[in-house]
N, C-alpha and C positions, 0 to 999 in steps of 0.2 A: 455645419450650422445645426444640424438634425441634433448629433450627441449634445451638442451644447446644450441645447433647449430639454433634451430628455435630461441630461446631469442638472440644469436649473430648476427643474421642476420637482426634479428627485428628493435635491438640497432639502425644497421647501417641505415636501410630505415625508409623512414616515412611513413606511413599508406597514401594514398589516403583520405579514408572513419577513422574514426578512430572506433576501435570496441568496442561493448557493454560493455567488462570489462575491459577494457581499460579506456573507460569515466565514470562520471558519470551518473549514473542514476534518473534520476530528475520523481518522481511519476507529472503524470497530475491527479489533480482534477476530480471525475466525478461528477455527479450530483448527489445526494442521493436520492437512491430508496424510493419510498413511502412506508409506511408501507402494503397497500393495493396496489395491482395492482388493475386499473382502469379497468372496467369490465362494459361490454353493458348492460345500464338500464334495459333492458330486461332480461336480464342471470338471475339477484339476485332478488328476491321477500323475502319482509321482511312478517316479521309474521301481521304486521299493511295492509299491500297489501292483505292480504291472506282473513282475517277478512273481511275487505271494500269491498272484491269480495261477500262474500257470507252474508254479512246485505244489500247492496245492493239489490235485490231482493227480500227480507223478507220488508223494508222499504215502498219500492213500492209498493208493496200491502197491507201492514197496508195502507196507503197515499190512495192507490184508494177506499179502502173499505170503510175509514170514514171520506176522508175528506167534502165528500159532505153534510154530517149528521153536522162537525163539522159548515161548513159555514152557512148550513140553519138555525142551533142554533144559531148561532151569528148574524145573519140578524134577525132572530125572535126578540131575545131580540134589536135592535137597534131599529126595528120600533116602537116595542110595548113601547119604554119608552117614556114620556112624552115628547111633541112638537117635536113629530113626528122623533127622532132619530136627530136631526140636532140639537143637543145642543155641546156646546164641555165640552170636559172633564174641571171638577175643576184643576184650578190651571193654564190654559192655557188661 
């Protein structure tokens, strides 16, 4: 008896506002989540970051211990070859 009398009453008036089930409901669009949330460069270290940290440091020191040995080899052979290292390479 209650609904009755609210839907008679209803009939007669007109909503102001009109309500939710009343109207339709129209979905808004949102934007589509990424598959990945976006996360500070700094948070995630890949296994490739991880590696480059720790040859890094091994690199450098093979590099100080011989590169000096490898330039003085490669300056020895330049002067030692004929006219005096100033020739250029075949083909140039």
């Amino acid at each position: 008896a209650l609904a009755a009398g609210l839907a008679a009453s209803n009939a007669h008036s007109t909503p102001a506002v009109p309500s939710a089930t009343a109207s339709a409901v129209v979905p808004v669009a949102a934007p589509p989540e990424p598959a990945v949330q976006s996360v500070s460069s700094h948070a995630v270290r890949t296994l490739e970051d991880a590696v480059a940290d720790m040859v890094k440091p091994m690199l450098q020191r093979w590099i100080d211990d011989n590169m000096p040995r490898i330039i003085e080899k490669a300056l020895r052979n330049e002067v030692g070859q004929p006219g005096g290292g100033g020739t250029k390479p075949p083909g140039t």
